[in-house]
N, CA, C and O of each residue as an XYZ file, in Angstrom:
812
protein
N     132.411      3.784      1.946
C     131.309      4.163      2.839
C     130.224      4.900      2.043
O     130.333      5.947      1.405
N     129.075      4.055      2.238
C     128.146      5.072      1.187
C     127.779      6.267      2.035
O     128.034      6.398      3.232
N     127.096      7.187      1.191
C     127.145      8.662      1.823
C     125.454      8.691      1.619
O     124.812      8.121      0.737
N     124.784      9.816      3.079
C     123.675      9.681      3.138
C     122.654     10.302      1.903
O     121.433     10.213      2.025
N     123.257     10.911      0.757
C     122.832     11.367     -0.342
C     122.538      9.488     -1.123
O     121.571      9.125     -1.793
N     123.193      9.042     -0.895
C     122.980      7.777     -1.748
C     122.480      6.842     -1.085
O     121.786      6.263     -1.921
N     122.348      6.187      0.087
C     121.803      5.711      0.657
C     120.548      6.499      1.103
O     120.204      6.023      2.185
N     119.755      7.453      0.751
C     118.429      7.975      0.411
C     117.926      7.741     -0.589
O     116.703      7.687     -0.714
N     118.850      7.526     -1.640
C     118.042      7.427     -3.411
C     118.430      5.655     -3.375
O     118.037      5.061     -4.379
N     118.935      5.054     -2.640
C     118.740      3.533     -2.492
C     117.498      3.072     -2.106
O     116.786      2.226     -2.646
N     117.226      4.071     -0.580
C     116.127      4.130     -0.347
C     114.580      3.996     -0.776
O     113.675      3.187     -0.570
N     114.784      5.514     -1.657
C     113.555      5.363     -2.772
C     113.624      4.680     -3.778
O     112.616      4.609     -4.482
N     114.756      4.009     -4.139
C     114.523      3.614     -5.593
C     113.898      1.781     -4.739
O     112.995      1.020     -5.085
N     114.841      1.709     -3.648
C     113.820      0.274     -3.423
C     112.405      0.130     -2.865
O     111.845     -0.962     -2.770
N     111.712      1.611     -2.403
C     110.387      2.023     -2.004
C     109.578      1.885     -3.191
O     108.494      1.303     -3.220
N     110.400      2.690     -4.605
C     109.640      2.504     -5.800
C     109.093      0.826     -6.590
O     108.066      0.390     -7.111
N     110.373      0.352     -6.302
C     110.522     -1.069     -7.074
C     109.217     -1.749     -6.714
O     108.374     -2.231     -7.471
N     109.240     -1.675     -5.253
C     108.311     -2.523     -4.523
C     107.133     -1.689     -4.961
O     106.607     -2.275     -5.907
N     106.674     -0.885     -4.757
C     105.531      0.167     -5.404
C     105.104     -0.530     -6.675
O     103.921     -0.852     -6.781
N     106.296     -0.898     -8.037
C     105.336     -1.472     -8.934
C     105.833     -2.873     -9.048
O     106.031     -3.320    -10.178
N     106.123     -3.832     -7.692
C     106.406     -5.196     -7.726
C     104.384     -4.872     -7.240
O     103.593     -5.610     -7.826
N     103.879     -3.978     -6.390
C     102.616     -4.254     -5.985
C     101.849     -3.584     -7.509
O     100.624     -3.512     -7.415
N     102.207     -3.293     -8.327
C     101.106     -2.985     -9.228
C     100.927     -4.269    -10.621
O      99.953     -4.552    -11.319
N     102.632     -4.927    -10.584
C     102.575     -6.214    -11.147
C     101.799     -7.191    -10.577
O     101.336     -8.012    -11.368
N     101.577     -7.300     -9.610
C     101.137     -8.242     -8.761
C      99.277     -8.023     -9.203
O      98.520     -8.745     -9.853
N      99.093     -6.894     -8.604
C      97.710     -6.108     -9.270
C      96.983     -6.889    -10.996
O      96.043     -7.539    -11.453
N      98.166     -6.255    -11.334
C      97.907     -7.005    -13.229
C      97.933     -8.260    -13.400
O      97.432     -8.709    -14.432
N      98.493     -9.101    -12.482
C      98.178    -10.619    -12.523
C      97.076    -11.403    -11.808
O      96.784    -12.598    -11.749
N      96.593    -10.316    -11.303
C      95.603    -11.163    -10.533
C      94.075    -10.745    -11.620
O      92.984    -11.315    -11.649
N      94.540     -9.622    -12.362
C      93.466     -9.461    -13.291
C      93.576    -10.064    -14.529
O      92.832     -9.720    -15.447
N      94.566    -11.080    -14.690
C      95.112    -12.015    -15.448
C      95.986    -11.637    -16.567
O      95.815    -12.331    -17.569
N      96.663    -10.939    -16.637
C      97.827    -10.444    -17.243
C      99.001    -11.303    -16.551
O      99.213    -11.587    -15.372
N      99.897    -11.700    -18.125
C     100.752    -12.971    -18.051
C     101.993    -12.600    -17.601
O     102.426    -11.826    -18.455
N     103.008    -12.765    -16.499
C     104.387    -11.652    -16.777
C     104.641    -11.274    -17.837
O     104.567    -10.140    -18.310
N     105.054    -12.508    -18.404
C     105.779    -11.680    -19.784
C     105.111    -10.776    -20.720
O     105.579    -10.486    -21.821
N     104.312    -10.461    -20.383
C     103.302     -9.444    -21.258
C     103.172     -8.283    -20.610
O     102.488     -7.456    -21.214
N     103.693     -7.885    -19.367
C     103.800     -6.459    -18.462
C     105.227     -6.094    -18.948
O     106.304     -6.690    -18.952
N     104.747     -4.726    -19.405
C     105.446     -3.678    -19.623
C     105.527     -2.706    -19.217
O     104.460     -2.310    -18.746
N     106.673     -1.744    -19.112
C     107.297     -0.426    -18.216
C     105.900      0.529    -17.962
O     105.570      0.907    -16.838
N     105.179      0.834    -19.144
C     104.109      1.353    -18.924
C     102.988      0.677    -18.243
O     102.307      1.496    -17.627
N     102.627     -0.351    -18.157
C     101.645     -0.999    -17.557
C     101.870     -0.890    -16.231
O     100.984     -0.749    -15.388
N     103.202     -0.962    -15.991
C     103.480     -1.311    -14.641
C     103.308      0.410    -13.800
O     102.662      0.839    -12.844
N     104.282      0.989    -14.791
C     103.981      2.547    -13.880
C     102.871      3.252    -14.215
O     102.786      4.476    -14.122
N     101.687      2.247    -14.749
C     100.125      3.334    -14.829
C      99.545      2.825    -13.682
O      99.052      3.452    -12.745
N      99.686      1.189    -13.897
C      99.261      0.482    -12.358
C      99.502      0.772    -11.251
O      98.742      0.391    -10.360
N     100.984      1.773    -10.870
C     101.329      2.059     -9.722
C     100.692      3.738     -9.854
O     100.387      4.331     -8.818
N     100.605      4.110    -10.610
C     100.367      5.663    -10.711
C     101.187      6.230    -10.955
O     100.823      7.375    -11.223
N     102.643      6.047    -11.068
C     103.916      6.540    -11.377
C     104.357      7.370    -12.735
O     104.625      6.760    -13.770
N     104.406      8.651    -12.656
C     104.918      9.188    -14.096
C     106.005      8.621    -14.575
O     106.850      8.103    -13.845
N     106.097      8.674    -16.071
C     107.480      7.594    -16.613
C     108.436      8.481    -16.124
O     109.201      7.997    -15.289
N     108.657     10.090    -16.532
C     109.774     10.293    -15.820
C     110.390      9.667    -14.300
O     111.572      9.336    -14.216
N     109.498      9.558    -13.200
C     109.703      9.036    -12.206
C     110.408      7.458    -12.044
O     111.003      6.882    -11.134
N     110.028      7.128    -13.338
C     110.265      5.835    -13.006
C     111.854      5.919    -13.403
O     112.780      5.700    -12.622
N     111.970      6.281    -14.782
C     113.445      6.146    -15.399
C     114.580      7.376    -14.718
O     115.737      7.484    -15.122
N     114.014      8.191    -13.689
C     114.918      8.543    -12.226
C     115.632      7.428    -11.487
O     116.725      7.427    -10.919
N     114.650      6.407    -11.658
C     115.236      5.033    -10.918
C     115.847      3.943    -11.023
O     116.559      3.272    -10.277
N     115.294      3.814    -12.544
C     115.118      2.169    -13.435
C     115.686      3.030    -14.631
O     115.352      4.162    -14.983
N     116.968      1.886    -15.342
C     117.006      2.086    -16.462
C     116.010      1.984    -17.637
O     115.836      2.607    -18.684
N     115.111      0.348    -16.677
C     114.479     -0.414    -17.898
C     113.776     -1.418    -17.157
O     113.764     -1.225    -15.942
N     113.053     -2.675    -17.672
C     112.281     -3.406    -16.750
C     113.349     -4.050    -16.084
O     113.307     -4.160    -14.859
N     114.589     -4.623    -16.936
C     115.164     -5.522    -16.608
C     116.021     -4.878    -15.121
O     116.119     -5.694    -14.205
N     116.605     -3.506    -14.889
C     117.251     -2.958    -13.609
C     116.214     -2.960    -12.786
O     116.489     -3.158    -11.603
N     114.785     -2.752    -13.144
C     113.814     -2.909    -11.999
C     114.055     -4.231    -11.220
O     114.491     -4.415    -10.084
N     113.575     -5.227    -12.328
C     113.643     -6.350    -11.982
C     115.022     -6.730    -10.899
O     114.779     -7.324     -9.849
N     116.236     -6.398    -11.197
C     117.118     -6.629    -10.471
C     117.329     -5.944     -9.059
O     118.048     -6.559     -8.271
N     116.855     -4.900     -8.706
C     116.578     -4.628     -8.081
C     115.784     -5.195     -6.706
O     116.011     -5.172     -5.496
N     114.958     -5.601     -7.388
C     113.499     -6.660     -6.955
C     114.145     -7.782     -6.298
O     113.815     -8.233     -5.201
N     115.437     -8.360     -7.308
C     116.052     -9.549     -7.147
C     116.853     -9.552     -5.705
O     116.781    -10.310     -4.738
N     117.933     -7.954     -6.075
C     118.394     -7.984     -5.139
C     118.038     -8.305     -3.854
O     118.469     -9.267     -3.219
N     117.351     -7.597     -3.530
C     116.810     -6.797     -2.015
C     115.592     -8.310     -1.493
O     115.236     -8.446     -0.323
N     115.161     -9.225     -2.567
C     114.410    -10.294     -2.321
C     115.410    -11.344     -1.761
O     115.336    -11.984     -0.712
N     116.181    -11.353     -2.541
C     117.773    -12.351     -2.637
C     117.865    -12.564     -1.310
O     117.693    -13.676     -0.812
N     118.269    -11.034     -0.342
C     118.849    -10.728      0.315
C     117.918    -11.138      1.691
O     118.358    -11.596      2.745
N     116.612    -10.857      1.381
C     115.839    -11.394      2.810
C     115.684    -12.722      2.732
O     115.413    -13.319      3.774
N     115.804    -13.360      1.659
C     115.864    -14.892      1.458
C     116.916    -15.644      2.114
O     116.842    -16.743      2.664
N     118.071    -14.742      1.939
C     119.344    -15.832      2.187
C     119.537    -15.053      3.427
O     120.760    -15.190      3.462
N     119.279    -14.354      4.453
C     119.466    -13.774      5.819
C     119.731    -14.575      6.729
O     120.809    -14.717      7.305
N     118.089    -15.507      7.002
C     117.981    -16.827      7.765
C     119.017    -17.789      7.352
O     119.728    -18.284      8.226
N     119.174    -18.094      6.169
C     120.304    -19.291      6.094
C     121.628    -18.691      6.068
O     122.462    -19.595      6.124
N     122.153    -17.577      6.008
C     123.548    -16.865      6.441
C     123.620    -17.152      8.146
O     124.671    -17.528      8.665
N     122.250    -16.905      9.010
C     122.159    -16.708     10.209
C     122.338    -17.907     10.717
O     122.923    -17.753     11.789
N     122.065    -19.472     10.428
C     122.229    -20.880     10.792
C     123.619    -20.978      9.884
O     124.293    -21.615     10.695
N     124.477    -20.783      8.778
C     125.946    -21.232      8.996
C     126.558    -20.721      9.671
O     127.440    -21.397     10.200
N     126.449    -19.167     10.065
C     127.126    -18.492     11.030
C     127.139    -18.895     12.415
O     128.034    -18.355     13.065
N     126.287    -19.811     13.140
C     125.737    -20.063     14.399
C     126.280    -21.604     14.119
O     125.928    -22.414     13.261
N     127.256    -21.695     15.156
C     128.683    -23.081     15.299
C     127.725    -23.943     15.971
O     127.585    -25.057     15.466
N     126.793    -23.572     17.365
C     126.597    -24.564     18.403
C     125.219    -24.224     18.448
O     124.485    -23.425     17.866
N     125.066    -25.418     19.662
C     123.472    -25.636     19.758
C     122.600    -25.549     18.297
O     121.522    -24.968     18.420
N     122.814    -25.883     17.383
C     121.427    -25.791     16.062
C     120.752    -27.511     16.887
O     121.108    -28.358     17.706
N     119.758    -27.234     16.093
C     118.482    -28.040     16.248
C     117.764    -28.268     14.900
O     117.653    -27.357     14.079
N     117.138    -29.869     14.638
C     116.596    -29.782     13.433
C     115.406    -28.810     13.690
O     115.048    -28.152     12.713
N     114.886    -28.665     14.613
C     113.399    -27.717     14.786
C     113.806    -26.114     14.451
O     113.041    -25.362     13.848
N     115.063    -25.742     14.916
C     115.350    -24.461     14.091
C     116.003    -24.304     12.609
O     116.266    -23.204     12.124
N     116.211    -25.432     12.010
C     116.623    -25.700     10.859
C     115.286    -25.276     10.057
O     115.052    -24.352      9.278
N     114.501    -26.340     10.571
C     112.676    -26.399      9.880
C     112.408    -23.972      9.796
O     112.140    -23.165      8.906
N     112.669    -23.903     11.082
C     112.318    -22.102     10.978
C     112.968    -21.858      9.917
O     112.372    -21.537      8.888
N     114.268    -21.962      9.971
C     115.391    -21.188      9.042
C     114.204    -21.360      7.632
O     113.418    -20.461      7.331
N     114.270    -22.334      7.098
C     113.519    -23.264      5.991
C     112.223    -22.646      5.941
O     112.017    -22.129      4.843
N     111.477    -22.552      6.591
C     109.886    -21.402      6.810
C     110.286    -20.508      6.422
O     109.683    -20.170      5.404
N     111.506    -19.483      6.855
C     111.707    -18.324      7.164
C     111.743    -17.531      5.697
O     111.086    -16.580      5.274
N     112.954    -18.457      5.021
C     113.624    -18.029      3.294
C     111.857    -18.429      2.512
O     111.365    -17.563      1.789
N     111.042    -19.812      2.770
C     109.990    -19.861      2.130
C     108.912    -19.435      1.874
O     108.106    -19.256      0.961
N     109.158    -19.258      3.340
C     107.763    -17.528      3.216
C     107.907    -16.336      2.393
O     106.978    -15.845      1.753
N     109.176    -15.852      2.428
C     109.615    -14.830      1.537
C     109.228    -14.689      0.497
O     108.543    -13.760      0.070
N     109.810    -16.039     -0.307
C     109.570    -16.542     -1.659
C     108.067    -16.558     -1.894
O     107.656    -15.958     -2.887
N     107.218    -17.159     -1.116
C     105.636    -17.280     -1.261
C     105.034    -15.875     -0.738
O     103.808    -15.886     -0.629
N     105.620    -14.775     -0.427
C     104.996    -13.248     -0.509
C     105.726    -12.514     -1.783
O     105.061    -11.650     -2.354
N     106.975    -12.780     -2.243
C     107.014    -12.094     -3.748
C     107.138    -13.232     -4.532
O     108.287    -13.621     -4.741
N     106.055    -13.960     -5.096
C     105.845    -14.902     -5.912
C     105.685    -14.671     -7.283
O     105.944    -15.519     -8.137
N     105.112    -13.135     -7.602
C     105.249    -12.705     -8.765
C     106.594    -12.027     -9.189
O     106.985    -11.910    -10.350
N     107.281    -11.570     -7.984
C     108.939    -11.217     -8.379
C     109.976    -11.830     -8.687
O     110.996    -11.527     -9.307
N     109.516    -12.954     -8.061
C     110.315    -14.361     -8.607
C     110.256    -15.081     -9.682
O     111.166    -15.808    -10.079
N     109.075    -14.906    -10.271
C     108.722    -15.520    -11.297
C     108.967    -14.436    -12.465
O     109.086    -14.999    -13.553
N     109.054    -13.296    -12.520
C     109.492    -12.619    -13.174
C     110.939    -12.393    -12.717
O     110.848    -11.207    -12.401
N     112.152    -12.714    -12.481
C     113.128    -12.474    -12.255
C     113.320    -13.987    -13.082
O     113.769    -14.011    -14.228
N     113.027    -14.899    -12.545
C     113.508    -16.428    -13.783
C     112.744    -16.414    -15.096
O     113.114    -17.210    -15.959
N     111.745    -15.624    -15.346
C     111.757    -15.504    -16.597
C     112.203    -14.522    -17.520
O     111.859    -14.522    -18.701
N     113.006    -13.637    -16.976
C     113.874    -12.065    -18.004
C     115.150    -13.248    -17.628
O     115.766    -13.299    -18.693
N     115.764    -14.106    -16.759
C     116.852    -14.506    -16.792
C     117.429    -15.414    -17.669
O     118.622    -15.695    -17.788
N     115.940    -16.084    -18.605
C     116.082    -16.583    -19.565
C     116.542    -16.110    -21.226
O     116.724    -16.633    -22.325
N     116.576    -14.968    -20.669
C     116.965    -14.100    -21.887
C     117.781    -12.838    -21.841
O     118.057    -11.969    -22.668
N     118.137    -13.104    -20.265
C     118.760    -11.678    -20.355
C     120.516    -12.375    -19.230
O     120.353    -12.678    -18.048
N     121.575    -12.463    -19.720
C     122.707    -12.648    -19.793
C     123.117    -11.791    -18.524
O     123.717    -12.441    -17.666
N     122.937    -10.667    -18.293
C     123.604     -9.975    -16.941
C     122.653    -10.296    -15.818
O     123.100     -9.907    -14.739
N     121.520    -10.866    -15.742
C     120.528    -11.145    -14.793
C     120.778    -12.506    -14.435
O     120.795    -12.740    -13.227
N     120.986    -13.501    -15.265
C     121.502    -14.601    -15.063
C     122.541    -14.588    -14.171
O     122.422    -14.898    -12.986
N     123.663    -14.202    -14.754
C     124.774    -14.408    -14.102
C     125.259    -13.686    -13.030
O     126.426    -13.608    -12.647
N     123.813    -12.924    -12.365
C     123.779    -12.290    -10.926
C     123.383    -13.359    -10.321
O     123.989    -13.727     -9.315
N     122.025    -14.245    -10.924
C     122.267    -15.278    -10.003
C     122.726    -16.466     -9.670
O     122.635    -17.078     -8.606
N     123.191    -16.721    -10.597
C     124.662    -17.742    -10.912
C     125.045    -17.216     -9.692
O     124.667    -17.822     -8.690
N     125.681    -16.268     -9.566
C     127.060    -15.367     -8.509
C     126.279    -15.830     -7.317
O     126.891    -16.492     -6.479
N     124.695    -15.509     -7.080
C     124.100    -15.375     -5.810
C     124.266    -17.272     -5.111
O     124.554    -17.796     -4.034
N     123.958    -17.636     -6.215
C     124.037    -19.488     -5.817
C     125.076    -20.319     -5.825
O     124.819    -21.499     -5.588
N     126.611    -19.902     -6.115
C     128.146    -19.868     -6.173
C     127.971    -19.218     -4.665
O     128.482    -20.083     -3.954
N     127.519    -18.153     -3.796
C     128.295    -17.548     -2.912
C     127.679    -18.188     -1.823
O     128.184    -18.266     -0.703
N     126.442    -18.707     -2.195
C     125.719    -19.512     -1.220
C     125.979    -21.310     -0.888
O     125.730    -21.993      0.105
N     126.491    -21.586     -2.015
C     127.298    -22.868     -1.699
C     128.253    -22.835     -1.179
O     128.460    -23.716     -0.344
N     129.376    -21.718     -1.445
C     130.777    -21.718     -1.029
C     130.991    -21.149      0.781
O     132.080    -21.303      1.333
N     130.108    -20.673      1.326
C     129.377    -20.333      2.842
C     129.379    -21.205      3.442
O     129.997    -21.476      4.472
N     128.209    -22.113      2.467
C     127.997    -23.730      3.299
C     129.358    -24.892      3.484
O     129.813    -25.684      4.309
N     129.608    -24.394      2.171
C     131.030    -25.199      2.301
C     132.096    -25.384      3.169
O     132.615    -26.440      3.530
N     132.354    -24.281      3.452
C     133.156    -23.401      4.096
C     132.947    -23.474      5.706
O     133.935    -23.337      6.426
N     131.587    -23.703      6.305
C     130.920    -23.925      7.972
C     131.267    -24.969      7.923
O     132.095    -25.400      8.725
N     130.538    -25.985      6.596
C     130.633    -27.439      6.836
C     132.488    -28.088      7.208
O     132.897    -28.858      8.077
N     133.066    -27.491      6.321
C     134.277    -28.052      6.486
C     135.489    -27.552      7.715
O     136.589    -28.003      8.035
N     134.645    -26.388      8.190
C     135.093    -25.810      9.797
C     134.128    -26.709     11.111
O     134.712    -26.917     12.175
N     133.183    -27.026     11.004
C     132.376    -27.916     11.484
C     132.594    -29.065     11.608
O     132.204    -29.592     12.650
N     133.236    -29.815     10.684
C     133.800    -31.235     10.649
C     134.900    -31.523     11.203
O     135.074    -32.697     11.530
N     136.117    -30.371     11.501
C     137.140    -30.251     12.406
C     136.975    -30.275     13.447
O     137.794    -30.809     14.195
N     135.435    -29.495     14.057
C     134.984    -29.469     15.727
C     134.268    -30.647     15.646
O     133.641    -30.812     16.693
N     134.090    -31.549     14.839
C     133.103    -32.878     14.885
C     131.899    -32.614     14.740
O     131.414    -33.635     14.251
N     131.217    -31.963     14.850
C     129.455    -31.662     14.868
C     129.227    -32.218     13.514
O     128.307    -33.033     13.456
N     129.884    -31.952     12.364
C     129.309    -32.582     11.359
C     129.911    -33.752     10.776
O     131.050    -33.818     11.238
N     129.729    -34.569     10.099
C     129.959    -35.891      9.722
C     131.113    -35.432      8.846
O     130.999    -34.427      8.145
N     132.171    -36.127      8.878
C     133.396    -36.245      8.338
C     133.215    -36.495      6.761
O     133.869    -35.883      5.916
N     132.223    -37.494      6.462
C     132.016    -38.429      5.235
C     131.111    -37.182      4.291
O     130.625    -37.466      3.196
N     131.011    -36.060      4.792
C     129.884    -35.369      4.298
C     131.161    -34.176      3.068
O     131.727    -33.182      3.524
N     131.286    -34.544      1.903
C     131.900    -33.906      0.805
C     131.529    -32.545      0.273
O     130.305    -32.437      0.357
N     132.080    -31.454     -0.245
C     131.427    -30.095     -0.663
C     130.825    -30.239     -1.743
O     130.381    -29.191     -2.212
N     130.574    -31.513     -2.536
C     129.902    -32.126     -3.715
C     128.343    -32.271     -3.179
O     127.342    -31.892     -3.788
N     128.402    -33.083     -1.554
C     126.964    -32.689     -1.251
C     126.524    -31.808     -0.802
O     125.304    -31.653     -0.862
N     127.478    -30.726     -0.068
C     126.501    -29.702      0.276
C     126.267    -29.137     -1.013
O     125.105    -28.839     -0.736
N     126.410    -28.673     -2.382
C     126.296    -28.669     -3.335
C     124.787    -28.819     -3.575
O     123.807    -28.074     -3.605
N     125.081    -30.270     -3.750
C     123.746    -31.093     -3.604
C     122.107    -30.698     -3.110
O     121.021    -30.592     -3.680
N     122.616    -30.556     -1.744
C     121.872    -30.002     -0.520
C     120.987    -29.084     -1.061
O     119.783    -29.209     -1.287
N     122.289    -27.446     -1.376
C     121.502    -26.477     -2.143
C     121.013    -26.729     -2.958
O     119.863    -26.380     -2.691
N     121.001    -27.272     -4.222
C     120.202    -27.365     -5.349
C     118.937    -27.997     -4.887
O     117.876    -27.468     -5.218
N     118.936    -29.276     -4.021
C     117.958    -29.707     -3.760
C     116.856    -28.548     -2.720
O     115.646    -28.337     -2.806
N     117.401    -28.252     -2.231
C     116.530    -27.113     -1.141
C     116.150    -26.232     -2.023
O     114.927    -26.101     -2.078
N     116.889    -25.444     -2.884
C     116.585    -24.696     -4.169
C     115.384    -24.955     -4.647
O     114.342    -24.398     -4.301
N     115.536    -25.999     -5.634
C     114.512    -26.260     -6.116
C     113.218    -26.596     -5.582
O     112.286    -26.178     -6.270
N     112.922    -27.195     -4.609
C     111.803    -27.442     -3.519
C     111.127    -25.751     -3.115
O     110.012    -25.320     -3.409
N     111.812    -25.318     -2.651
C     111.330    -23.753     -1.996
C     111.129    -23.268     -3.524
O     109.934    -23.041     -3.716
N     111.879    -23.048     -4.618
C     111.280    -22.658     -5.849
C     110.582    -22.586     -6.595
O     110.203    -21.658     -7.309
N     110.258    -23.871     -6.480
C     109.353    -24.891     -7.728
C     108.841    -25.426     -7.212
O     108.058    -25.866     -8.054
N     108.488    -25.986     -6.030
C     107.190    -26.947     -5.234
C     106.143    -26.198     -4.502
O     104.913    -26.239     -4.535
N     107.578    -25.040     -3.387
C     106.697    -24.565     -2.321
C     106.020    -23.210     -2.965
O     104.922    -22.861     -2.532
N     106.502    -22.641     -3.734
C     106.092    -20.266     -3.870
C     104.916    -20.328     -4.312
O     104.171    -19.369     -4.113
N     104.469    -21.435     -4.998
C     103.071    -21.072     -5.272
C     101.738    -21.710     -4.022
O     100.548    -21.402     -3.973
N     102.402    -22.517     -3.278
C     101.608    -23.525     -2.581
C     101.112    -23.023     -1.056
O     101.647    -22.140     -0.385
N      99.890    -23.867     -0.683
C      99.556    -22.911      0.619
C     100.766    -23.522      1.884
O     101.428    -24.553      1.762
N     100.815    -22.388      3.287
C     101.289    -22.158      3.863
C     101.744    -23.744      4.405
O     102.876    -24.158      4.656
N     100.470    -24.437      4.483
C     100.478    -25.744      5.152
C     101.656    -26.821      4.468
O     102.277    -27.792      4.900
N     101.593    -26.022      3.051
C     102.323    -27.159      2.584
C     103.647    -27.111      2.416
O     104.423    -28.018      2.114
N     103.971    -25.264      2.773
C     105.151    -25.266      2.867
C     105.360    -25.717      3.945
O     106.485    -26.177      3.755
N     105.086    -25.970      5.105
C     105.857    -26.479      6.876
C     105.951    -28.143      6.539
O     106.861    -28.790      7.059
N     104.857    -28.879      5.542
C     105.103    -29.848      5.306
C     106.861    -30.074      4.056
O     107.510    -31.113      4.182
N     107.144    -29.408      3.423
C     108.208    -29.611      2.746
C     108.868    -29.026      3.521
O     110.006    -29.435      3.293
N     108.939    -27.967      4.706
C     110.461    -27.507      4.847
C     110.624    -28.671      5.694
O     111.730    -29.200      5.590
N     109.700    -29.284      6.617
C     110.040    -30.576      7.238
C     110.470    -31.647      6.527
O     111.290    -32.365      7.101
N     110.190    -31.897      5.608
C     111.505    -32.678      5.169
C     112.610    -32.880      4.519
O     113.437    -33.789      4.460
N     112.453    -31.765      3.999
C     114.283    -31.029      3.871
C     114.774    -30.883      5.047
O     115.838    -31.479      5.218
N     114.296    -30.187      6.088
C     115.206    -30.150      6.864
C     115.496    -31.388      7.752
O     116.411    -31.317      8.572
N     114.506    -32.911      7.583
C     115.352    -34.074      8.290
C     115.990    -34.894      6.816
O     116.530    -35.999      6.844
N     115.814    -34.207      5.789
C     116.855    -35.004      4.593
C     118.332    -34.189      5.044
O     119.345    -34.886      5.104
N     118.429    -32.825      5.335
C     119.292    -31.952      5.211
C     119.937    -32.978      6.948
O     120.933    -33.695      6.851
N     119.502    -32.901      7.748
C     119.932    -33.329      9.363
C     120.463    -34.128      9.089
O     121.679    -34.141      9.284
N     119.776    -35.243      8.472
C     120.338    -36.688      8.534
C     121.716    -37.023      7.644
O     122.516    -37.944      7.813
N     121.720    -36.060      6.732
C     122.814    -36.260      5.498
C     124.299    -35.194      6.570
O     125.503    -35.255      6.323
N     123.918    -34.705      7.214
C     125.088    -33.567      7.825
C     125.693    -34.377      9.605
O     126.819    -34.539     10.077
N     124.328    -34.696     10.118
C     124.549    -34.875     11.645
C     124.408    -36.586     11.735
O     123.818    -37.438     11.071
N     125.034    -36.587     12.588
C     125.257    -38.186     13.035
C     123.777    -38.455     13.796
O     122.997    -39.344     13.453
N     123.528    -37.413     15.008
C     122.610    -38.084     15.617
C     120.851    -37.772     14.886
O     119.873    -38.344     15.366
């Protein structure tokens, strides 16, 4: 049980993160490249004394994870909230779910993009999200193959494709939609979510 001494400095330390996820954001729009923001850039941009910062952050890279976390976490909410929910789904609330995680992604677009690029070089950041995309297949897996016992989902449908599924949805919301306007995300989550319908549901 965390204790309210620590769940206060969780508090601030994720009030801070976001504090200089908005001063990174700041430096890129004045064209500064991620990989070229550093601990200081970031906490002059926010106004932050360094002591303040390393109260919080070991280093860029715990910032960054941080960032990851707590982003991770509003990302995968909506799609925890549709495997958890047995009856009545609809492809039209599938399409929300699909808005819901993509919007996220397209409001911290610079946190994301700095979280896959330290993950290219940094070994414990990686393999947080390795863990995060392992726990998110094995969920789906797991509804799908409780789902196929009550019939709602197609029998013929293997944990090789929901697999599949994710990577493909992955990459689309990653790499097609975070940088793209709003319009074009409702146009891609619509058709993931009747590639995703049609590959799971009979009707």
């Amino acid at each position: 049980m965390t204790n309210p001494r620590q769940a206060n400095r969780e508090k601030k330390r994720k009030q801070k993160a976001f504090e200089l996820l908005g001063a990174a954001e700041r430096l890129v729009k004045l064209g500064t490249s991620i990989s070229a923001i550093t601990v200081d850039m970031l906490r002059q941009e926010a106004g932050m004394a360094r002591s303040t910062f390393y109260v919080y952050f070991e280093d860029k890279i715990d910032l960054i994870s941080t960032l990851m976390e707590h982003i991770f976490e509003e990302t995968l909410d909506p799609v925890t909230r549709w495997w958890n929910v047995t009856e009545h789904r609809t492809q039209k609330e599938l399409i929300e779910v699909l808005l819901e995680a993509g919007k996220v992604l397209q409001q911290n677009q610079v946190a994301y993009q700095m979280i896959e690029e330290s993950a290219l070089y940094d070994d414990h950041l990686k393999a947080s999200i390795d863990k995060v995309n392992r726990s998110t297949i094995q969920l789906a897996q797991k509804a799908v193959k409780k789902e196929q016992k009550g019939g709602s989902i197609r029998t013929d449908v293997t944990p090789e494709m929901v697999e599949d599924l994710h990577w493909m949805t992955n990459r689309v919301l990653t790499y097609k939609v975070i940088s793209q306007s709003s319009s074009n995300l409702s146009r891609h989550c619509t058709s993931l979510a009747s590639i995703m319908w049609r590959t799971l549901y009979d009707d």
